[in-house]
TIRO-2110 file (N, C-alpha, C; in Angstrom, 1 decimal):
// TIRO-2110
24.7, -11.7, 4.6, N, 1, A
25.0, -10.7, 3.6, CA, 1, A
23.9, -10.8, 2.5, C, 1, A
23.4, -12.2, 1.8, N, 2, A
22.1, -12.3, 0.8, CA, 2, A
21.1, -11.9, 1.3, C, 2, A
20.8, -12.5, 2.5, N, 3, A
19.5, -11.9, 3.4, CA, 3, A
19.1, -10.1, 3.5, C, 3, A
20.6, -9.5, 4.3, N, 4, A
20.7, -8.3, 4.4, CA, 4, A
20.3, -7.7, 2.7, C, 4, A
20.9, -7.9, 1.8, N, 5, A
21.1, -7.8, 0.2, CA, 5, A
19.3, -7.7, 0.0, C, 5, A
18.8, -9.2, 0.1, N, 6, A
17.5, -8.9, -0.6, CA, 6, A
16.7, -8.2, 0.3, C, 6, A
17.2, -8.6, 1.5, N, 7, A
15.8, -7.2, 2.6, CA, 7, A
15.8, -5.5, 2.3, C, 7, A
17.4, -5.3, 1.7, N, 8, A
16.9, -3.9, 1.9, CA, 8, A
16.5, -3.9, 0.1, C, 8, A
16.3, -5.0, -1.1, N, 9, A
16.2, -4.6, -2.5, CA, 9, A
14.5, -4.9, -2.4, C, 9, A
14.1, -5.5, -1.4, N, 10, A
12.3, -5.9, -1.5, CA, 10, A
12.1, -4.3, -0.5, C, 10, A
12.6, -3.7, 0.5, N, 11, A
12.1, -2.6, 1.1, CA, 11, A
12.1, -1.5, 0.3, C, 11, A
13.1, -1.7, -0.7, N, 12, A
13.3, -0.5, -1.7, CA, 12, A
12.1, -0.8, -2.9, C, 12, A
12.4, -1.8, -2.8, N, 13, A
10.9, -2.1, -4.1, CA, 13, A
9.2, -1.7, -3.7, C, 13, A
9.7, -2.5, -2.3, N, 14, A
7.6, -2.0, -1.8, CA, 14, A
8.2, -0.3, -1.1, C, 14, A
8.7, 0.1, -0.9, N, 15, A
8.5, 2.0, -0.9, CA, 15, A
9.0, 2.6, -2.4, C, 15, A
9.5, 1.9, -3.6, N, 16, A
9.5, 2.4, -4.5, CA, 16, A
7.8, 2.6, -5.0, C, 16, A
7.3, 1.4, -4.9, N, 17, A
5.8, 0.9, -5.9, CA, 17, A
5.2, 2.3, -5.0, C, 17, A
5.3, 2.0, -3.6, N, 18, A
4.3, 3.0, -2.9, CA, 18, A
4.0, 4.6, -3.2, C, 18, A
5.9, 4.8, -3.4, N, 19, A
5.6, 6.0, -3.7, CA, 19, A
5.6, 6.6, -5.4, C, 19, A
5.8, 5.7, -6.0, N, 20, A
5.5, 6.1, -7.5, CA, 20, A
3.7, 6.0, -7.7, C, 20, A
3.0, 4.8, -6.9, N, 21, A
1.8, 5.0, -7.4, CA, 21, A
0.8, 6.2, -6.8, C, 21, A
1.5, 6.4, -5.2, N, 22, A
0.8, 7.9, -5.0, CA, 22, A
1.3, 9.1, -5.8, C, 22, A
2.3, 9.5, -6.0, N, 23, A
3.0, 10.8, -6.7, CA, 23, A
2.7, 10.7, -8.4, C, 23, A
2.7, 9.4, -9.1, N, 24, A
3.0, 9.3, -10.2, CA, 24, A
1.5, 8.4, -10.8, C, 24, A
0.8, 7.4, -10.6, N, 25, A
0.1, 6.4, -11.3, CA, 25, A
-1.4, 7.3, -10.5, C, 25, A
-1.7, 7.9, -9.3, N, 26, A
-3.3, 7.8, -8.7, CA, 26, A
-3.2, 9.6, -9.5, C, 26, A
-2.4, 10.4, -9.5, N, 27, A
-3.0, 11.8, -9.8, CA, 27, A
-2.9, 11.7, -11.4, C, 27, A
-2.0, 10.8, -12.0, N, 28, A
-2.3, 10.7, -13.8, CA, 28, A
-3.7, 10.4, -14.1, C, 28, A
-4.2, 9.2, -13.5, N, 29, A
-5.2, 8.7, -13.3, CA, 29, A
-6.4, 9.8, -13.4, C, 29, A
-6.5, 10.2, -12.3, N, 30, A
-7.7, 11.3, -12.2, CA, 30, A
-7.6, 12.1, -12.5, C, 30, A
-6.4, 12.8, -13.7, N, 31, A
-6.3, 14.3, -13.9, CA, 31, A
-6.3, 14.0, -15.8, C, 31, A
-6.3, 12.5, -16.4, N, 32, A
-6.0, 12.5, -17.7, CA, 32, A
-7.5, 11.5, -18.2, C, 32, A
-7.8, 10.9, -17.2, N, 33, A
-8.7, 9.8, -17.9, CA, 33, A
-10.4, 10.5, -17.4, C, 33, A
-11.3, 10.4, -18.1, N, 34, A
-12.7, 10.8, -17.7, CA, 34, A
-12.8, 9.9, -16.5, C, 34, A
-13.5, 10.1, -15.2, N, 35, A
-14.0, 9.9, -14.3, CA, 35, A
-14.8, 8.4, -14.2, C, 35, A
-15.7, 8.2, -15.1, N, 36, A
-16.0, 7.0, -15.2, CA, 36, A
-14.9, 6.2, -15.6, C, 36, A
-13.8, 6.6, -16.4, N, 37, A
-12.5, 5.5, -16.5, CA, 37, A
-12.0, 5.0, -15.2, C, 37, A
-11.2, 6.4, -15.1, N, 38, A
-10.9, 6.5, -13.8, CA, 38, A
-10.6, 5.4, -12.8, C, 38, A
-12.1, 5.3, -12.5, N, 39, A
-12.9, 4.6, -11.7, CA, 39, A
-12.3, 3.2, -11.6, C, 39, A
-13.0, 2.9, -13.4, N, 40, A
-12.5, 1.5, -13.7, CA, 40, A
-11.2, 1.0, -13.6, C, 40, A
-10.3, 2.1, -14.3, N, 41, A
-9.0, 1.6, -14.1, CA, 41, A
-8.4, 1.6, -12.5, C, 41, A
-9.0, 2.6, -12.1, N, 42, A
-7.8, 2.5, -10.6, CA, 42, A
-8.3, 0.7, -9.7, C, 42, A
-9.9, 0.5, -9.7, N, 43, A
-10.3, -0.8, -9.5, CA, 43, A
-9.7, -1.8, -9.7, C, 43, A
-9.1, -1.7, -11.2, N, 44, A
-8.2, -3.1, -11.2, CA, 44, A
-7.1, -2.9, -11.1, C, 44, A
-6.2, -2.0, -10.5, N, 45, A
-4.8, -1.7, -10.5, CA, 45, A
-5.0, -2.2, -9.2, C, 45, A
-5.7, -1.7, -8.0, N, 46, A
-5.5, -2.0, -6.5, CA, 46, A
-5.4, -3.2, -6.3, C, 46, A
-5.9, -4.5, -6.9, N, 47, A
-5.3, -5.7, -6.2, CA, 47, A
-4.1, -6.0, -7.0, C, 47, A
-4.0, -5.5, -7.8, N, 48, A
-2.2, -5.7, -8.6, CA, 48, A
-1.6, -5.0, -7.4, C, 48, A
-1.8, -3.7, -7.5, N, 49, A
-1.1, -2.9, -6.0, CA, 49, A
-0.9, -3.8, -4.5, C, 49, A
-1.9, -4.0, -4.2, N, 50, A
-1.5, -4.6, -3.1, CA, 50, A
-0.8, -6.0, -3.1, C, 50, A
-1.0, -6.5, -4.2, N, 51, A
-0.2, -8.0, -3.8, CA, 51, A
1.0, -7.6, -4.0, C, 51, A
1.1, -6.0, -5.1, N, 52, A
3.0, -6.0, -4.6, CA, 52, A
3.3, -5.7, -3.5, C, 52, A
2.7, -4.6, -2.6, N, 53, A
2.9, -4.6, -1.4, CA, 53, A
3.1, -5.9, -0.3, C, 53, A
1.9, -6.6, -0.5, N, 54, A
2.2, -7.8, 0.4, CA, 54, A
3.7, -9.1, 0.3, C, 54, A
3.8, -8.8, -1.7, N, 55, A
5.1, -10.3, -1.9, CA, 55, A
6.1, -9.3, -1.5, C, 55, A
6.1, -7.8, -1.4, N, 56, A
7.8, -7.1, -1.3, CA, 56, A
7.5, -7.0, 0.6, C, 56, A
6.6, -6.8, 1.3, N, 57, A
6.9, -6.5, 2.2, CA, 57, A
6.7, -7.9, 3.0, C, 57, A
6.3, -9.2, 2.5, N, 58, A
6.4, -10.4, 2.7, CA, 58, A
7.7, -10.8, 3.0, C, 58, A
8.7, -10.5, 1.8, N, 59, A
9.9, -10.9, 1.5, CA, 59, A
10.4, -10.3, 2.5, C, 59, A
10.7, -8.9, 2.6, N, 60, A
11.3, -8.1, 4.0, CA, 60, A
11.2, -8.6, 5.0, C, 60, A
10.0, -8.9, 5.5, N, 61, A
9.9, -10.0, 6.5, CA, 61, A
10.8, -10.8, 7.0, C, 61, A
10.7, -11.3, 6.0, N, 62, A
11.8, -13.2, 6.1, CA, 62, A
13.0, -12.9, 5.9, C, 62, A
13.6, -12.0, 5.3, N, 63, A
14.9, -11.7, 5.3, CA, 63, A
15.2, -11.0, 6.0, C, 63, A
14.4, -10.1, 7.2, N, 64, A
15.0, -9.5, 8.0, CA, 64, A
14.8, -10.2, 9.1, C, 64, A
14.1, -11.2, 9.4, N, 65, A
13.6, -12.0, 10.3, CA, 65, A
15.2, -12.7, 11.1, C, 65, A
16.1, -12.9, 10.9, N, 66, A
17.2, -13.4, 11.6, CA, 66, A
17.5, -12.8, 12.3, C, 66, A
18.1, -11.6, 11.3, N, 67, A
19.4, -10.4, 12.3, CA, 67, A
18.7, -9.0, 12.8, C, 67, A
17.4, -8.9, 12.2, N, 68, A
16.4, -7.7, 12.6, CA, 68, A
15.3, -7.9, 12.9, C, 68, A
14.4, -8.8, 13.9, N, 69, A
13.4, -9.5, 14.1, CA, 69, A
12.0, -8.1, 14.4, C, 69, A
12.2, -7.3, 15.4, N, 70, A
11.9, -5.6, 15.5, CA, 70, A
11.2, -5.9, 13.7, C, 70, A
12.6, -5.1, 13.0, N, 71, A
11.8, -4.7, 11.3, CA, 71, A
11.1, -5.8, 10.9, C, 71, A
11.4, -7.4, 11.0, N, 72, A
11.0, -8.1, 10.6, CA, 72, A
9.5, -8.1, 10.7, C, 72, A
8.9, -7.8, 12.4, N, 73, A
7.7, -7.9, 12.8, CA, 73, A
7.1, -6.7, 12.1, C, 73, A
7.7, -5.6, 12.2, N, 74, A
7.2, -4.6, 11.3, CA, 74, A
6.5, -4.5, 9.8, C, 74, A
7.1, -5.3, 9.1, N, 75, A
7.3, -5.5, 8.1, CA, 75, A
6.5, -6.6, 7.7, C, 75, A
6.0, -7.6, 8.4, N, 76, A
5.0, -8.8, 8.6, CA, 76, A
3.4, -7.9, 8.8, C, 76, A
4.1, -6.8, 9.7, N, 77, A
3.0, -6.1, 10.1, CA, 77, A
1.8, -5.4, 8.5, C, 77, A
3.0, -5.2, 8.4, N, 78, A
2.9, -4.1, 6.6, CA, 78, A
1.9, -5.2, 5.6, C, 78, A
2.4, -6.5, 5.7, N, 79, A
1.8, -7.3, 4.5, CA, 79, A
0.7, -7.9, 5.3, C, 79, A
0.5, -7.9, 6.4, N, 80, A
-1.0, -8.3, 7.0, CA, 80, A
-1.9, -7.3, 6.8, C, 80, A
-1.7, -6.2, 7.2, N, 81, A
-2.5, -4.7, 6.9, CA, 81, A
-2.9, -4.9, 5.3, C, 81, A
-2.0, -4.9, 4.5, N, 82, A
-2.3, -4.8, 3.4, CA, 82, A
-3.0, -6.0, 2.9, C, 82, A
-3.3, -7.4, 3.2, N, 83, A
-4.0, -7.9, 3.1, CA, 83, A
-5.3, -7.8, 3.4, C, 83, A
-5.5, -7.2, 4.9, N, 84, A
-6.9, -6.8, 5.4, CA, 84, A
-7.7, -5.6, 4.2, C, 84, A
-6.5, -4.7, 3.8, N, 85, A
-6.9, -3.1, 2.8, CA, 85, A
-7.6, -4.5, 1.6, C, 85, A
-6.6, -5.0, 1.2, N, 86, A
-7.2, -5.9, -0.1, CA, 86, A
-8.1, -6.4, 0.1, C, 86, A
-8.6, -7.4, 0.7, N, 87, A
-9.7, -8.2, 1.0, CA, 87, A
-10.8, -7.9, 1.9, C, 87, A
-10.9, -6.6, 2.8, N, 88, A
-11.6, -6.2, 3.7, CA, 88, A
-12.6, -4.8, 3.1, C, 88, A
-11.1, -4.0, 3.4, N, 89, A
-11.4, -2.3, 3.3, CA, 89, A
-11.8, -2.1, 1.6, C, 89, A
-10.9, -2.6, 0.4, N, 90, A
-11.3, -1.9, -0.5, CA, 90, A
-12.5, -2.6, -1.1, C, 90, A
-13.2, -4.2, -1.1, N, 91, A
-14.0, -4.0, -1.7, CA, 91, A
-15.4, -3.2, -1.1, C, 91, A
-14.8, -3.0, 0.4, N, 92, A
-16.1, -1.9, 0.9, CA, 92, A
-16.5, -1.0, 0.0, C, 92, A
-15.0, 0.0, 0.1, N, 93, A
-14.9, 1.6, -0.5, CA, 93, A
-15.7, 0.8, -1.6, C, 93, A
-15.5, 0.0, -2.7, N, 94, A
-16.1, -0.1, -4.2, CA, 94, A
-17.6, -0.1, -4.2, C, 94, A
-18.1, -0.8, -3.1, N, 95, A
-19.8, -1.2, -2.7, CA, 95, A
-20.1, 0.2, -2.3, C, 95, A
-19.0, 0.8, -1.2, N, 96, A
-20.0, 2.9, -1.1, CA, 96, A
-19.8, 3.2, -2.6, C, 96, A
-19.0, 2.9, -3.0, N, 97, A
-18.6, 3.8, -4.3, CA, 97, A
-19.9, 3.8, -5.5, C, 97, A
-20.6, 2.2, -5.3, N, 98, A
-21.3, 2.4, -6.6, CA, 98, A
-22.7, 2.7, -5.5, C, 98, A
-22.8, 2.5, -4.0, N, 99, A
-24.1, 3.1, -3.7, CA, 99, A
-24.1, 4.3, -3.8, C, 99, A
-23.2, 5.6, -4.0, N, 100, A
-23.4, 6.5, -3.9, CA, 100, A
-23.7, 7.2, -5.4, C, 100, A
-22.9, 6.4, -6.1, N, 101, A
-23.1, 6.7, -7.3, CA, 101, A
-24.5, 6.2, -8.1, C, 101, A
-25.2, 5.6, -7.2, N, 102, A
-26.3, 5.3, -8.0, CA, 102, A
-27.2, 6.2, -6.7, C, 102, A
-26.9, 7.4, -6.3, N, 103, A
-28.1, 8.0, -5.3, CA, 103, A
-28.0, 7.5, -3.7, C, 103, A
-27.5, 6.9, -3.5, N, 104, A
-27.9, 6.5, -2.1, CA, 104, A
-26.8, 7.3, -1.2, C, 104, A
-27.5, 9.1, -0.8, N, 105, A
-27.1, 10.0, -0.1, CA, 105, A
-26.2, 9.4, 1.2, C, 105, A
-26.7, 8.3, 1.7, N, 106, A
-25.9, 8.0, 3.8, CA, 106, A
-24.6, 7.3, 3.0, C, 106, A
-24.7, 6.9, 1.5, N, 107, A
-23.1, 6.0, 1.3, CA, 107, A
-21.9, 6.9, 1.2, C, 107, A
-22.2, 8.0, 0.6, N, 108, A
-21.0, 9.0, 0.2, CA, 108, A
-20.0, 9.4, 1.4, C, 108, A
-20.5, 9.9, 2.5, N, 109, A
-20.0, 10.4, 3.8, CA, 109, A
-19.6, 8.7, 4.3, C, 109, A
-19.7, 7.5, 3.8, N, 110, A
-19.0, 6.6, 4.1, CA, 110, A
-17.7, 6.0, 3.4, C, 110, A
-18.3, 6.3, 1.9, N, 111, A
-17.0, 6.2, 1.3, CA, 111, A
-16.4, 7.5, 1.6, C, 111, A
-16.4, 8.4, 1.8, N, 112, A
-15.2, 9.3, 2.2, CA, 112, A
-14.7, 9.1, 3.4, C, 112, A
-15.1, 8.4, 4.0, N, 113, A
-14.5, 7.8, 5.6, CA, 113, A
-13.4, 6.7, 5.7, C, 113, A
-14.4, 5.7, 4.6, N, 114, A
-13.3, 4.5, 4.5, CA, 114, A
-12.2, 4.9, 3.1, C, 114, A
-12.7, 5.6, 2.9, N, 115, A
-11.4, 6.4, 1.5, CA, 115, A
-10.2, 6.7, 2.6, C, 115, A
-10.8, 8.0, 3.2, N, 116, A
-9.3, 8.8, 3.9, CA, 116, A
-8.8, 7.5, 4.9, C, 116, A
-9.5, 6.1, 5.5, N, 117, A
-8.7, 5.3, 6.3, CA, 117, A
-7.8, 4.5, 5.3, C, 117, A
-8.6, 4.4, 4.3, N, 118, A
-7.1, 3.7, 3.3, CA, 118, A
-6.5, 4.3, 2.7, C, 118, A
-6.1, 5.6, 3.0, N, 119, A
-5.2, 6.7, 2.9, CA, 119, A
-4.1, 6.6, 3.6, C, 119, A
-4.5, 7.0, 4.8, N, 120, A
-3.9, 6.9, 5.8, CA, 120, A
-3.4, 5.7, 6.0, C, 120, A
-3.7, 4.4, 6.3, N, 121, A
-3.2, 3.5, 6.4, CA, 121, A
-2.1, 3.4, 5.6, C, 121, A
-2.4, 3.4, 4.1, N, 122, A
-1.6, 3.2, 3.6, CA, 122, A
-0.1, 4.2, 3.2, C, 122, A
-0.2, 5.2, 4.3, N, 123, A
0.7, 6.8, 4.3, CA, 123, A
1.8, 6.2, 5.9, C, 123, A
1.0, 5.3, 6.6, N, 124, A
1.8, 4.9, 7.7, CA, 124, A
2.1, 3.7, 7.0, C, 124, A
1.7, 2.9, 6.3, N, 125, A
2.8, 1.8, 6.1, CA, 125, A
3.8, 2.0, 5.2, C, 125, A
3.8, 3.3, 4.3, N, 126, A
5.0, 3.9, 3.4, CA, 126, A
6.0, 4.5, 4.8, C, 126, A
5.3, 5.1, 5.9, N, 127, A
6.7, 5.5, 6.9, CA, 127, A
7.4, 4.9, 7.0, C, 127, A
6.1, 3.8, 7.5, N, 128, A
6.7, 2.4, 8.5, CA, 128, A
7.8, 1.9, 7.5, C, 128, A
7.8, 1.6, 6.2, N, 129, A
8.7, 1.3, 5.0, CA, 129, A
10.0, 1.7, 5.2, C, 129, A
9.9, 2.9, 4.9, N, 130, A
10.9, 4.0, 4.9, CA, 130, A
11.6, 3.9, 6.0, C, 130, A
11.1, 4.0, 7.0, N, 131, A
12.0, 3.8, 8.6, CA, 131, A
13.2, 2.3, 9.2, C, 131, A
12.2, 1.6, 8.6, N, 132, A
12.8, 0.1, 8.2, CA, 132, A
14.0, 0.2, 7.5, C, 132, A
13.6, 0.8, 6.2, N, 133, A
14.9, 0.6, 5.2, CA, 133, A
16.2, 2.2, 5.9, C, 133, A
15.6, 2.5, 6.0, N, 134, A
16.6, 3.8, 6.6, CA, 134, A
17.5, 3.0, 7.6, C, 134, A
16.6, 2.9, 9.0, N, 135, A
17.5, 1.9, 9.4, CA, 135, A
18.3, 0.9, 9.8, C, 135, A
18.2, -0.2, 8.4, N, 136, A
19.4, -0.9, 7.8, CA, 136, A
20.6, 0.3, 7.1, C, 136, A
20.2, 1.3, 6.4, N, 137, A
21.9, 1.9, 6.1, CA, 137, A
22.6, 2.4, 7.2, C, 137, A
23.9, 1.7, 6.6, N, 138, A
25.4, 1.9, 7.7, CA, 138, A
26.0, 3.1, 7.3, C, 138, A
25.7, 4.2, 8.2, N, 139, A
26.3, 5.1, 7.8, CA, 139, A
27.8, 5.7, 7.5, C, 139, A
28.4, 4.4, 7.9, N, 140, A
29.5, 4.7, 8.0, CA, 140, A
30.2, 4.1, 7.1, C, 140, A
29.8, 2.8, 6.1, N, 141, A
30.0, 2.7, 4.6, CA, 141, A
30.3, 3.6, 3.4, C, 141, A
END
């Protein structure tokens, strides 16, 4: 029952963060702050971002790891990805970001490549979330 309890309050927390910082924190961002802010700010939000992804979908993990081994792996799967996005993928995008911004034409068509894969990635690990926490509810409760 505690296990079931915190698995589905950490799956609700990493698909709450996920979808409040797409809908709500990345379009405030680029539609209120000048562009060079922008920049700055979203830079240091992302490893705040992802370690919440990683400790909420960490925790899901291990608490679903008993009685739902399936979500568990899923869910292991989520905070490894997102480790790779943190320490791999995004300080790439940041390296195209400032070659392109300083002129260098072949970076741009790369940061828009590795942009839309940490999009995406990150739009299937919100399913993958979602699908998880869906289904754990008993519908018959």
């Amino acid at each position: 029952m505690i296990l079931s309890a915190l698995a589905s309050l950490s799956l609700a927390l990493l698909l709450g963060g996920m979808a409040f910082f797409a809908a709500v924190v990345a379009p405030l961002v680029f539609t209120r702050l000048p562009p060079e802010w922008a920049g700055r700010f979203i830079r240091q939000l992302f490893p705040v971002y992802y370690l919440w992804l990683i400790a909420t979908a960490g925790i899901a993990a291990l608490a679903l790891a008993p009685g739902r081994p399936v979500d568990a792996l899923a869910m292991a799967l989520v905070a490894a990805l997102t480790i790779w996005l943190r320490q791999g993928l995004m300080p790439r995008i940041n390296r195209l970001s400032d070659a392109a911004q300083a002129g260098d034409a072949a970076a741009k068509p790369r940061f828009d490549r590795a942009h839309r894969l940490s999009v995406l990635l990150n739009f299937a690990q919100l399913v993958l979330a979602a699908a998880v926490l869906l289904r754990g509810v008993d519908p018959l409760s």
